[in-house]
VOPAGU-2260 file (C-alpha; in pm, 1 decimal, decimal comma):
REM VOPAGU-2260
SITE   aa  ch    i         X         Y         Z
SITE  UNK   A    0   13817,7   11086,0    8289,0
SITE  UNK   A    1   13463,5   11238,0    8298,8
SITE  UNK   A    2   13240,0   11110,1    8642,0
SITE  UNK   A    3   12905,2   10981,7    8450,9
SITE  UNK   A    4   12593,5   11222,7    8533,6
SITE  UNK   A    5   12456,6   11066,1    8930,1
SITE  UNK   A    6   12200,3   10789,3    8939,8
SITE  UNK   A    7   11953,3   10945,5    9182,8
SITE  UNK   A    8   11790,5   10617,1    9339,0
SITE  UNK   A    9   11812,2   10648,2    9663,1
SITE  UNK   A   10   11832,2   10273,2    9707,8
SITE  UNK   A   11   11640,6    9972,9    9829,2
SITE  UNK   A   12   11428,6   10052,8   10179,0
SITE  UNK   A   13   11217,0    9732,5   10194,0
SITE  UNK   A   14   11396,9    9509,2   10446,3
SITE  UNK   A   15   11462,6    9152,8   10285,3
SITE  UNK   A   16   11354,5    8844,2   10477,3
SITE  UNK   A   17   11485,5    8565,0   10640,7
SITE  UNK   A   18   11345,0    8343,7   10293,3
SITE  UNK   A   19   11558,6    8599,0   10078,4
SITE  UNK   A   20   11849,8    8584,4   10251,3
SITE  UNK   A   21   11851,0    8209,6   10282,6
SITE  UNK   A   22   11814,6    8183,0    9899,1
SITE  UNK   A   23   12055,7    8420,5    9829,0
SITE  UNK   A   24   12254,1    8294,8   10066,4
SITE  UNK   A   25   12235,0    7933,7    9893,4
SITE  UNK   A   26   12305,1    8125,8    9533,9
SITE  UNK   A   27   12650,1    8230,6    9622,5
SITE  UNK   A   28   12714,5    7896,7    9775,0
SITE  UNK   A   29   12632,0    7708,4    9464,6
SITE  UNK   A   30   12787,8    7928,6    9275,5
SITE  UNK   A   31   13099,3    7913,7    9453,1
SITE  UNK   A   32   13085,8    7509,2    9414,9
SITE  UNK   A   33   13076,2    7570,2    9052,5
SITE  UNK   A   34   13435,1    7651,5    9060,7
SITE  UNK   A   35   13639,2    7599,1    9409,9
SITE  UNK   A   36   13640,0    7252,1    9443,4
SITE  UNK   A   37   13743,0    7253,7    9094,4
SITE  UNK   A   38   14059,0    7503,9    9172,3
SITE  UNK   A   39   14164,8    7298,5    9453,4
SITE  UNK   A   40   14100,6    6951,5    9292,2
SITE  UNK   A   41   13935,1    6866,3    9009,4
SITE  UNK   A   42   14160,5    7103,2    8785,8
SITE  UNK   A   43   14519,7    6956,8    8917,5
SITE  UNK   A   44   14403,0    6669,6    8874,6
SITE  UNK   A   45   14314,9    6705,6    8541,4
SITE  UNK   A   46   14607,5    6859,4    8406,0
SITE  UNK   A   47   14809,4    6558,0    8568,9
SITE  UNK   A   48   14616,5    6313,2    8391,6
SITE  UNK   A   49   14664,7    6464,7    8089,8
SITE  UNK   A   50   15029,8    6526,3    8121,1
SITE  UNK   A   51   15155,9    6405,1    8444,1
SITE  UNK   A   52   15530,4    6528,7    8350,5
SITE  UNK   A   53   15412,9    6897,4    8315,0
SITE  UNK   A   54   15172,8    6884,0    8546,7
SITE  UNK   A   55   15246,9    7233,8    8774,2
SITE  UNK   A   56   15375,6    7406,5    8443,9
SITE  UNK   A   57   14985,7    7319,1    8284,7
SITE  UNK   A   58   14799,4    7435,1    8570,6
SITE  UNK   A   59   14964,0    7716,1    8600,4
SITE  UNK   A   60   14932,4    7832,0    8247,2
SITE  UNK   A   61   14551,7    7689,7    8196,7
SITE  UNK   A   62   14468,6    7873,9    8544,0
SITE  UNK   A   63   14624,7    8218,7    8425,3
SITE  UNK   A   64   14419,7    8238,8    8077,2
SITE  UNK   A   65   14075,3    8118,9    8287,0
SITE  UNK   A   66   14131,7    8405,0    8531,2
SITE  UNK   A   67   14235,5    8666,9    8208,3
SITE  UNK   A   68   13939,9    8568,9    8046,7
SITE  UNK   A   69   13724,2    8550,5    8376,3
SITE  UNK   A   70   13861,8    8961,8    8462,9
SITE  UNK   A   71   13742,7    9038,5    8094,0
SITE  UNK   A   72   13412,2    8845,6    8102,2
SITE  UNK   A   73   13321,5    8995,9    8469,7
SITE  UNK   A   74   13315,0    9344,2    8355,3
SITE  UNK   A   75   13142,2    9263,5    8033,3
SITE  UNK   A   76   12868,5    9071,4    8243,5
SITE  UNK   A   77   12871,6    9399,5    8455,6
SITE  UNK   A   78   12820,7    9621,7    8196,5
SITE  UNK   A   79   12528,4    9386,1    7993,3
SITE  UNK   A   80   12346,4    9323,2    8321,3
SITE  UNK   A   81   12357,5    9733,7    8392,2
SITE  UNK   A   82   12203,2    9783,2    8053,8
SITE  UNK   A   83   11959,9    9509,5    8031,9
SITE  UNK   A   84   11820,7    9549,1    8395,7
SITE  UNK   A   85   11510,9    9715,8    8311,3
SITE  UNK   A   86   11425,7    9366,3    8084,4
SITE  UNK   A   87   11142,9    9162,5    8243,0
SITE  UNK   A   88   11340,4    8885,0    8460,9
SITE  UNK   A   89   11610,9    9164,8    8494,5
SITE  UNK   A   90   11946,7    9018,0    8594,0
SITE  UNK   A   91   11790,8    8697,3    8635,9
SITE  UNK   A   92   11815,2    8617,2    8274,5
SITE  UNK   A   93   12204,4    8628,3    8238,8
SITE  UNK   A   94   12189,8    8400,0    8531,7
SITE  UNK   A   95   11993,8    8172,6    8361,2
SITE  UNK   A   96   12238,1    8168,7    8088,9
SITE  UNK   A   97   12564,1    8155,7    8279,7
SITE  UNK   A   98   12434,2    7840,5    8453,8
SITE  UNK   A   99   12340,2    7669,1    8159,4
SITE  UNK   A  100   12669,4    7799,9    7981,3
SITE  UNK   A  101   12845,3    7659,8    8328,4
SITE  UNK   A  102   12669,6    7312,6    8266,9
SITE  UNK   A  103   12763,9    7313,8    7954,3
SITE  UNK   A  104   13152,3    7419,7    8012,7
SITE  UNK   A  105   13154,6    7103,0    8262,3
SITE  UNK   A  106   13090,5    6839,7    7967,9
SITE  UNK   A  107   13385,8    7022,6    7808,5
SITE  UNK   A  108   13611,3    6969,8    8084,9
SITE  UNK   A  109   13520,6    6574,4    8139,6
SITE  UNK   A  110   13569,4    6536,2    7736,8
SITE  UNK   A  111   13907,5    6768,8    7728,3
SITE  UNK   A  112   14186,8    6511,9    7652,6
SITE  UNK   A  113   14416,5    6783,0    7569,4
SITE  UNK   A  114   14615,6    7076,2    7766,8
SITE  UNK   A  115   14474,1    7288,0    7463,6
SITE  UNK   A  116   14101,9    7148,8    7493,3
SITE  UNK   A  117   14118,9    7158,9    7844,9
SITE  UNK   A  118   14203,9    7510,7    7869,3
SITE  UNK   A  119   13902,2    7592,5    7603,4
SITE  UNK   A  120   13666,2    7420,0    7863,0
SITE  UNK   A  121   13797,6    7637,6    8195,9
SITE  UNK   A  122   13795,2    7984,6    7901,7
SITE  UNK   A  123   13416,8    7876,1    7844,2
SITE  UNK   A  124   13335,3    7812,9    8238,2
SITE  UNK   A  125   13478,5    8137,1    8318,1
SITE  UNK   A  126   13291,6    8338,5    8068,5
SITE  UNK   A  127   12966,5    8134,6    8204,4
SITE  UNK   A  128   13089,9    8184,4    8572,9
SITE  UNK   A  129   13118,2    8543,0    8567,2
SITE  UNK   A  130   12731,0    8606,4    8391,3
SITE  UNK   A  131   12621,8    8397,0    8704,9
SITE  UNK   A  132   12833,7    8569,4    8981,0
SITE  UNK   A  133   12790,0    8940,4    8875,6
SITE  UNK   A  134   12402,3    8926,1    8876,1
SITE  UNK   A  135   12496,0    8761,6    9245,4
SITE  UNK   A  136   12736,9    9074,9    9341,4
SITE  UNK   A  137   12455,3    9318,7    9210,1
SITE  UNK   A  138   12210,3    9243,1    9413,5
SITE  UNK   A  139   12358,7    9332,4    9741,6
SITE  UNK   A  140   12348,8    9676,5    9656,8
SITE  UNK   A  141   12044,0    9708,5    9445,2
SITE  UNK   A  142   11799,0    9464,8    9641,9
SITE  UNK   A  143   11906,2    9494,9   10046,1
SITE  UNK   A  144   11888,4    9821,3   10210,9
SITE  UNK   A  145   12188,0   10007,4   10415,3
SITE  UNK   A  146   12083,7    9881,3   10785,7
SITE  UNK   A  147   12115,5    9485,0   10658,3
SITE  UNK   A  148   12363,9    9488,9   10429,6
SITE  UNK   A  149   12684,6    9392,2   10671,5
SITE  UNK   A  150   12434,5    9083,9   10789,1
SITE  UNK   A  151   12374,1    8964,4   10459,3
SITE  UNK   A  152   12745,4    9062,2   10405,2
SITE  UNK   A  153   12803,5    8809,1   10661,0
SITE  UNK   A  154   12613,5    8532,2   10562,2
SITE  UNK   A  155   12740,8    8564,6   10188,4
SITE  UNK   A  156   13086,0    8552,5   10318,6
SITE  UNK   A  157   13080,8    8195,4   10441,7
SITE  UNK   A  158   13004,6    8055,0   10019,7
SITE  UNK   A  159   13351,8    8037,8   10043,4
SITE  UNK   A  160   13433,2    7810,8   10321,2
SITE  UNK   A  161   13096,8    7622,3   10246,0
SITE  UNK   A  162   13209,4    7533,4    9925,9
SITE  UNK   A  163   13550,5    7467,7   10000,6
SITE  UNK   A  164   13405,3    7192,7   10273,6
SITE  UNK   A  165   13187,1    7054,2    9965,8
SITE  UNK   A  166   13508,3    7025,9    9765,9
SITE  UNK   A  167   13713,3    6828,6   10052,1
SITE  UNK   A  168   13432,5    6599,9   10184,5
SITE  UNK   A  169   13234,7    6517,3    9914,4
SITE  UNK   A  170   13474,6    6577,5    9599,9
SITE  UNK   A  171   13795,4    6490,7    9789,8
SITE  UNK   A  172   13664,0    6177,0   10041,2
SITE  UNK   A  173   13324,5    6051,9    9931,2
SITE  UNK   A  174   13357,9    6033,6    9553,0
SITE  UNK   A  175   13681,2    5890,4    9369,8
SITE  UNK   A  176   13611,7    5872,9    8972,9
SITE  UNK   A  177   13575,0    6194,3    8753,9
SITE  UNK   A  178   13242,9    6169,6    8608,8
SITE  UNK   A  179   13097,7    6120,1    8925,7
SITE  UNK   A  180   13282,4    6409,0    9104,7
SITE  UNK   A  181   13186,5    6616,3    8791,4
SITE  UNK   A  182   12831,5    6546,5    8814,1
SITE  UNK   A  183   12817,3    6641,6    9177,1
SITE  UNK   A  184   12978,2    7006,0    9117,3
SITE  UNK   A  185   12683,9    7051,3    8842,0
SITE  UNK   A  186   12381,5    6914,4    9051,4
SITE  UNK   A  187   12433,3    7077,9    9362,0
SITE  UNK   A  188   12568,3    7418,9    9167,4
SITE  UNK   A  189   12212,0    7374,8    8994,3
SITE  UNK   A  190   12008,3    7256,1    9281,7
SITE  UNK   A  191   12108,8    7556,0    9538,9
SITE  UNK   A  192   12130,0    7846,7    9202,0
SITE  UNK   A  193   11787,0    7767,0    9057,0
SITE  UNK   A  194   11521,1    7890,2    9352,2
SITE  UNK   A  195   11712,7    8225,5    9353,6
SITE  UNK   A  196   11667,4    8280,2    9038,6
SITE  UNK   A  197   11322,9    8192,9    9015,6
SITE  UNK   A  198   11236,0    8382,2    9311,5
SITE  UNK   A  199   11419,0    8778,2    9145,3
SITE  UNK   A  200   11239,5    8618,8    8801,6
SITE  UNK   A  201   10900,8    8636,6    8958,7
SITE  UNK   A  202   10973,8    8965,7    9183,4
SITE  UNK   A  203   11101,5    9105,3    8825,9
SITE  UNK   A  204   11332,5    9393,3    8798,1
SITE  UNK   A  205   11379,0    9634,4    9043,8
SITE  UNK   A  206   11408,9    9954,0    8822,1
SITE  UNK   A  207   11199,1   10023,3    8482,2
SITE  UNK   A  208   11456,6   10327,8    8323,2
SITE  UNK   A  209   11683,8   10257,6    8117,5
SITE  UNK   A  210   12036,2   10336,4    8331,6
SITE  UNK   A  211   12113,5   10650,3    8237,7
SITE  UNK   A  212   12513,1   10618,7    8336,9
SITE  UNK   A  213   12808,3   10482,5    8158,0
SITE  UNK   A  214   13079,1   10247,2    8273,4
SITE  UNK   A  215   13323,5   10488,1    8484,4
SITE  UNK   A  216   13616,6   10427,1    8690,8
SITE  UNK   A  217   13565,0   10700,0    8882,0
SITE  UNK   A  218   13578,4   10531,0    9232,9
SITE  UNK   A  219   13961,2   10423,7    9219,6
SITE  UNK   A  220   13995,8   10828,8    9244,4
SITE  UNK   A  221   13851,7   10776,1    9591,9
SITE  UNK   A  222   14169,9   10701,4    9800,2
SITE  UNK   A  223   14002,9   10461,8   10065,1
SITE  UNK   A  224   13810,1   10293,7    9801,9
SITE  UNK   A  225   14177,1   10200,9    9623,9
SITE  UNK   A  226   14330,6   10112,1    9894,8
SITE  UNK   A  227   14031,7    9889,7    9976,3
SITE  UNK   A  228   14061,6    9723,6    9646,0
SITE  UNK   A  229   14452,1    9722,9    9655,6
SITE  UNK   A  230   14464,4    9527,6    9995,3
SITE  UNK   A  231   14198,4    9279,6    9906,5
SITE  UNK   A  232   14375,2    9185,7    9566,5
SITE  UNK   A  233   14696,5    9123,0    9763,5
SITE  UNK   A  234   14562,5    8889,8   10013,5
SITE  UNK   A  235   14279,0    8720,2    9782,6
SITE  UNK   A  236   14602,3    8643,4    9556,8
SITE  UNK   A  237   14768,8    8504,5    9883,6
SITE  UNK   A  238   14469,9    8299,5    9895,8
SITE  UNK   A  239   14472,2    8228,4    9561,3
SITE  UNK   A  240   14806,8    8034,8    9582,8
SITE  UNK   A  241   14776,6    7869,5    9855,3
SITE  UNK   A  242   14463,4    7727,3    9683,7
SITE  UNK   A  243   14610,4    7650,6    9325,1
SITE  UNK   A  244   14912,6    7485,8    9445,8
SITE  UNK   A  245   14781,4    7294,3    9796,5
SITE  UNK   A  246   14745,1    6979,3    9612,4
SITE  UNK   A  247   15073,6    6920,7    9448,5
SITE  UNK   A  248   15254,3    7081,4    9750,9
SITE  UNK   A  249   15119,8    6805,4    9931,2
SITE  UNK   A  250   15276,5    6568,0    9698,3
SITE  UNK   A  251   15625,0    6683,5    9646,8
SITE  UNK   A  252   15685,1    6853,0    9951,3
SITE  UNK   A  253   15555,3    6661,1   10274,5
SITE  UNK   A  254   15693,0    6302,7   10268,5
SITE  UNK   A  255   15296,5    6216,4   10344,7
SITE  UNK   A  256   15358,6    5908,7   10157,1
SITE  UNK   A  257   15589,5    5809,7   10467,9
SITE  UNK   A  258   15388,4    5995,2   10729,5
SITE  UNK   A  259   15022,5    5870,1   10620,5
SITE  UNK   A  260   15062,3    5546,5   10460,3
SITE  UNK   A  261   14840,4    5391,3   10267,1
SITE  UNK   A  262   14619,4    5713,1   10247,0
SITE  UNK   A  263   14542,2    5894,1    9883,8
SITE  UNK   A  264   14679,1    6220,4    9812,2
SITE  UNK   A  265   14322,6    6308,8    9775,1
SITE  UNK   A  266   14171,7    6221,0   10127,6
SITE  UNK   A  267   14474,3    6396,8   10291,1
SITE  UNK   A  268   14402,3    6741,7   10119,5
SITE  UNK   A  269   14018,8    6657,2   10208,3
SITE  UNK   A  270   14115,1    6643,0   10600,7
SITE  UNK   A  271   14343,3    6921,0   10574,6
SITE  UNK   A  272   14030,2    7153,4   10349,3
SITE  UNK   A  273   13753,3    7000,9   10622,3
SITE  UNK   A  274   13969,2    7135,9   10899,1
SITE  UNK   A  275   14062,3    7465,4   10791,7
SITE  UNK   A  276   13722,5    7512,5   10625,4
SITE  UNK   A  277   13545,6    7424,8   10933,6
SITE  UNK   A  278   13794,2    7661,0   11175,7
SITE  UNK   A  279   13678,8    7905,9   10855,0
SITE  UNK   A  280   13333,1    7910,6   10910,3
SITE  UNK   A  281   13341,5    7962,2   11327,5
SITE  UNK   A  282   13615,9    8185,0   11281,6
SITE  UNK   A  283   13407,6    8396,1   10981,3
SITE  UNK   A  284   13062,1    8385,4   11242,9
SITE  UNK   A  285   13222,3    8512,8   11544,5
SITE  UNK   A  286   13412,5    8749,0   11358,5
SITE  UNK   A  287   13082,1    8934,2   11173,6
SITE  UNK   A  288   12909,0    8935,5   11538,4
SITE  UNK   A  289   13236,9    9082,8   11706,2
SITE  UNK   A  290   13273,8    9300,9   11392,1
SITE  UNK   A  291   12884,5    9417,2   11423,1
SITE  UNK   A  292   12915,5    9465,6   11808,3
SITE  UNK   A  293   13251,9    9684,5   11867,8
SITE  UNK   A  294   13192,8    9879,2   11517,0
SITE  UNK   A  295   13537,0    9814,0   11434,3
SITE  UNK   A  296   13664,8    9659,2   11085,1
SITE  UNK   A  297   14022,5    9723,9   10977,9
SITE  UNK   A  298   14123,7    9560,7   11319,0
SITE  UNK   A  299   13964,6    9242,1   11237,5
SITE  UNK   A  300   14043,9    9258,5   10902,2
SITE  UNK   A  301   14388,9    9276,9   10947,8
SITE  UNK   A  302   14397,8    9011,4   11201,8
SITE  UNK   A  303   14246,6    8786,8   10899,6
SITE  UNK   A  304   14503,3    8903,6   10687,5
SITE  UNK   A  305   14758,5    8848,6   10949,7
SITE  UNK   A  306   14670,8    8482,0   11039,1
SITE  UNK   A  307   14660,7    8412,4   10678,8
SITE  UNK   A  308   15036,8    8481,6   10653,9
SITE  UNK   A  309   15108,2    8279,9   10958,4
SITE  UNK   A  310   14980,4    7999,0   10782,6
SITE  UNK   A  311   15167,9    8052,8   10469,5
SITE  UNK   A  312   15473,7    8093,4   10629,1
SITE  UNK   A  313   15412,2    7744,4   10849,8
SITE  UNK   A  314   15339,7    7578,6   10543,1
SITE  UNK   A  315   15696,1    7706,1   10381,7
SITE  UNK   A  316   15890,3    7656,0   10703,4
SITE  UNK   A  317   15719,5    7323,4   10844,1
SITE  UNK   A  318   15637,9    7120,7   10501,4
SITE  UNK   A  319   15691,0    6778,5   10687,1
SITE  UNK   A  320   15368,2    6637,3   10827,4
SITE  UNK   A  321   15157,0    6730,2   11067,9
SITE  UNK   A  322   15322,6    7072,4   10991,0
SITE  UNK   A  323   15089,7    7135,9   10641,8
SITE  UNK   A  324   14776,1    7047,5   10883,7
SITE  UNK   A  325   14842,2    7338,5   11161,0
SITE  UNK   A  326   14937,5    7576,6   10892,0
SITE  UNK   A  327   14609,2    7484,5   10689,3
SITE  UNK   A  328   14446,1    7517,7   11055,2
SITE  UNK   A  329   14580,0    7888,4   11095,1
SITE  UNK   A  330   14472,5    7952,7   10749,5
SITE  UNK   A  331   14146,9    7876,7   10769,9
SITE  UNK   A  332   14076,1    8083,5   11033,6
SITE  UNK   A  333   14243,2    8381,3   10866,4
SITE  UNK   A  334   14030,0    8286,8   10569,3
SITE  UNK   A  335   13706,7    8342,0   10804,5
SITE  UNK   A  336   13778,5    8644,1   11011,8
SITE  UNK   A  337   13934,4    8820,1   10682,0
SITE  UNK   A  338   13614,0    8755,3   10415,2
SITE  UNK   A  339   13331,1    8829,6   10671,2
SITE  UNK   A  340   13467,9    9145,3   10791,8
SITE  UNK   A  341   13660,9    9267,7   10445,1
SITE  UNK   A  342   13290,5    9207,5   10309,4
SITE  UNK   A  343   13162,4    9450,1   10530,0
SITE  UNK   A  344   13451,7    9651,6   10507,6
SITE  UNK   A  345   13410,5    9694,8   10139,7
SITE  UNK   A  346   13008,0    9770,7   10172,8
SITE  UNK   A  347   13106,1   10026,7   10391,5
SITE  UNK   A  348   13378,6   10229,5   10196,2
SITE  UNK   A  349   13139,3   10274,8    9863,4
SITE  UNK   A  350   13229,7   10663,0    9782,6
SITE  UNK   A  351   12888,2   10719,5    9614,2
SITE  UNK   A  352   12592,0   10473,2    9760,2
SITE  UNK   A  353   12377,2   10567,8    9442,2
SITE  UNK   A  354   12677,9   10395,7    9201,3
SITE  UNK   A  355   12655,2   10148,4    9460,3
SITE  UNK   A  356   12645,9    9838,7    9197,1
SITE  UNK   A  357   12857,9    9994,8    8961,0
SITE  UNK   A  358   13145,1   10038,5    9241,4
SITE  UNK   A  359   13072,3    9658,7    9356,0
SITE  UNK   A  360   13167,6    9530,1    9010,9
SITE  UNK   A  361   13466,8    9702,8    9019,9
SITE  UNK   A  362   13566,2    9617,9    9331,6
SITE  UNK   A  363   13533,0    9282,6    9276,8
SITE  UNK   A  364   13802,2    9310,5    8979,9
SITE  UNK   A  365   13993,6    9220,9    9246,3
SITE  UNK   A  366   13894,7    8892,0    9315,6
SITE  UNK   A  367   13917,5    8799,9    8951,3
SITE  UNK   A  368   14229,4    8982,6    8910,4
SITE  UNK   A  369   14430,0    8767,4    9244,6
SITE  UNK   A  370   14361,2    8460,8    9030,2
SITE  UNK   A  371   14543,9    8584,4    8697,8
SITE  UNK   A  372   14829,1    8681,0    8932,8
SITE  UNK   A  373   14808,7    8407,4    9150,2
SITE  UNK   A  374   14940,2    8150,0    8839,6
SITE  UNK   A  375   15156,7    8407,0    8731,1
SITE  UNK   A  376   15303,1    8446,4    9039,2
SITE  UNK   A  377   15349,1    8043,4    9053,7
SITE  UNK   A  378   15539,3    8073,5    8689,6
SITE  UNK   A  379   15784,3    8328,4    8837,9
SITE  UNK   A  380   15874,9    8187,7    9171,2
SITE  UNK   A  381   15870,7    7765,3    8989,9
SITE  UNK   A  382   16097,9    7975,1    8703,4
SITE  UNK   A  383   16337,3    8156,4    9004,1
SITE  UNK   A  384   16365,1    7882,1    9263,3
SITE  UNK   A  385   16339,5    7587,7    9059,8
SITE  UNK   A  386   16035,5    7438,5    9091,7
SITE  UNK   A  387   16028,8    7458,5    9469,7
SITE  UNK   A  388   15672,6    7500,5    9603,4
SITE  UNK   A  389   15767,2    7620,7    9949,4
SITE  UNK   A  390   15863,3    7953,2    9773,4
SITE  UNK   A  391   15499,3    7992,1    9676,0
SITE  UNK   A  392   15386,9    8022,3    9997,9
SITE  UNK   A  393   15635,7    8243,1   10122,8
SITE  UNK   A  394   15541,8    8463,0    9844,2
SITE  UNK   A  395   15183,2    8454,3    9938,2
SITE  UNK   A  396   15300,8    8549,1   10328,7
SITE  UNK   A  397   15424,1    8849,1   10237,9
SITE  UNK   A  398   15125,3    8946,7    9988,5
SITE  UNK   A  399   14909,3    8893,3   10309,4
SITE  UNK   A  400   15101,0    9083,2   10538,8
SITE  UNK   A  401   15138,2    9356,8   10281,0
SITE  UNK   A  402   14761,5    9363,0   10233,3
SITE  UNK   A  403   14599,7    9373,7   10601,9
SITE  UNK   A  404   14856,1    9638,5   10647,1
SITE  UNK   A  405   14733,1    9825,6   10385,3
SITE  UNK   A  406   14351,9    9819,0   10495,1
SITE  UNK   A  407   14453,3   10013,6   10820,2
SITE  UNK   A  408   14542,1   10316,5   10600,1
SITE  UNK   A  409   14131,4   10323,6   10555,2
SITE  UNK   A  410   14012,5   10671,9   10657,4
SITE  UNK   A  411   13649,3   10664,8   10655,5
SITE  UNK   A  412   13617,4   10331,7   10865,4
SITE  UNK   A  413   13662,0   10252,6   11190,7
């Protein structure tokens, strides 16, 4: 493989606002809303209506081809946005058009009476998703200088509690039919996307050369930046499952209908998301300020990492209720401490800060890459252990424990 010839900006030195941040800030949120409440609700749900027999075996397919088609779209998003850049509106334009190809995806999905139609409609959101969220992912690196990027780090970190307290108060308590829960995802996802975009529209692009590099691999050759990248897929894919399967663990696995009478399978997973998302965002805020303030990462991160398997594990071990709630409770504050600092973390271990975006993108293959092996995961354990659920999140316990291990391998950070 032949290293691309070095980009020689020496990066952003204008220190962003408090207005940036808080737009950008809102931006990730939204964009998050576009598709966790619809991973940990909306989509199950779906797939039972349609065939409430094959309910797990559905998801679990119709999730794996989104997130195959959401690892190929990312890096062609990556690679268009790199070479288009220099356009006037810059990234800003494939934002434009993932949003209104994500608004567009969502009218699929509440028309999709079909397994087949309905996986179409999550293909076409992912493809949208991923020209919304790369822009997003860019612009840490190419708009906010070195001294501020573990702050805005940190406040970009918390889009995905936020959003998963969105999905369990307002999809999971407040609303009850489809079309209205729909509708929410796409207004908010629009309401808190569109200012950020019109605010990088009017600042236009921040380079006028055409990018003189290629597409290039060359950071997994850097060993911490692998072993960065391996660690987060393995605990993002713990993650991952715990998300994709929560709901109908809830129903197969807990006797709630004997502990919580009376109460929908819905509002239970709401109050179990609200607390763990809640836990998520205190745990994620002390965290970055303990993080910032000792100067110390892998620690923390494994102690995310670690607290994440707990939870796993409880789930597994204690399915009868309250167990699921203190194990959701654990979890979310693994979620917290584990994506504030691992965001940092990650900023931190670039090999090259002038391929700074270009190593981002890849990095975040990882994300995108936990959900294709989340489902697939889900096949193989449902296929071993006969559709038992609590295998799932031993599975995921051990991915978690295997990946804040590895972080601590890191060389170049404390």
């Amino acid at each position: 493989m032949q290293t691309p010839p070095a980009d020689h900006d020496a990066g952003p030195s204008i220190p962003v606002g408090p207005g940036f941040i808080a737009l950008y800030m809102a931006a990730q949120v939204g964009a998050y809303i576009a598709f966790i409440p619809l991973l940990t609700l909306l989509l199950p749900l779906k797939a039972e209506a349609i065939d409430p027999a094959g309910r797990t075996l559905a998801l679990s397919q119709i999730a794996l081809w989104g997130a195959v088609t959401a690892g190929v779209a990312g890096v062609m998003a990556g690679i268009i946005g790199d070479r288009t850049r220099h356009w006037r509106g810059g990234r800003s334009i494939w934002m434009i058009a993932g949003l209104a190809g994500t608004v567009a995806s969502y009218v699929l999905i509440h028309r999709a009476a079909t397994q087949s139609s309905l996986m179409a409609a999550i293909v076409a959101l992912q493809i949208s998703l991923n020209f919304m969220l790369n822009p997003l992912a860019a612009t840490l690196p190419e708009r906010v200088p070195g001294r501020q990027k573990g702050l805005v780090a940190g406040f970009t970190g918390l889009a995905f509690p936020l959003s998963s307290l969105f999905g369990a108060l307002v999809i999971g308590v407040w609303l009850t039919g489809e079309t209205e829960r729909l509708t929410a995802v796409v207004l908010v996802t629009v309401a808190m996307v569109v200012p950020f975009i019109v605010m990088t529209f009017r600042a236009g692009p921040r380079s006028t050369a055409k990018p003189r590099q290629r597409p290039s691999l060359a950071a997994f050759a850097d060993r911490d930046f692998l072993i960065a990248f391996g660690s987060r897929l393995l605990v993002q894919t713990a993650v991952a499952l715990n998300v994709l399967y929560l709901l109908f663990f809830l129903d197969q696995e807990t006797g709630l209908d004997r502990a919580l009478k009376g109460m929908r399978i819905e509002v239970a997973m709401a109050v179990l998301l609200g607390t763990s998302t809640s836990l998520s965002v205190l745990a994620g805020l002390m965290g970055g300020r303990v993080s910032d303030r000792i100067g110390r990462r892998k620690q923390l991160v494994f102690g995310g990492a670690l607290l994440l398997a707990m939870g796993s594990l409880l789930m597994a071990l204690v399915p009868n209720w309250p167990g699921p709630w203190v194990a959701q409770a654990i979890l979310g504050v693994g979620v917290g401490l584990y994506g504030i600092t691992d965001a940092v973390l990650v900023a931190e271990v670039l090999p090259d800060r002038t391929h700074a975006g270009r190593d981002m993108g890849l990095m975040n293959v990882a994300v995108t890459a936990a959900q294709i092996f989340a489902p697939l995961l889900g096949l193989l354990a449902l296929a071993w252990f006969g559709d038992d659920l609590q295998s799932i999140y031993v599975t995921g316990a051990v991915l978690a424990l295997l990946g804040g291990a590895a972080v601590m391998k890191i060389h170049r950070v404390r």
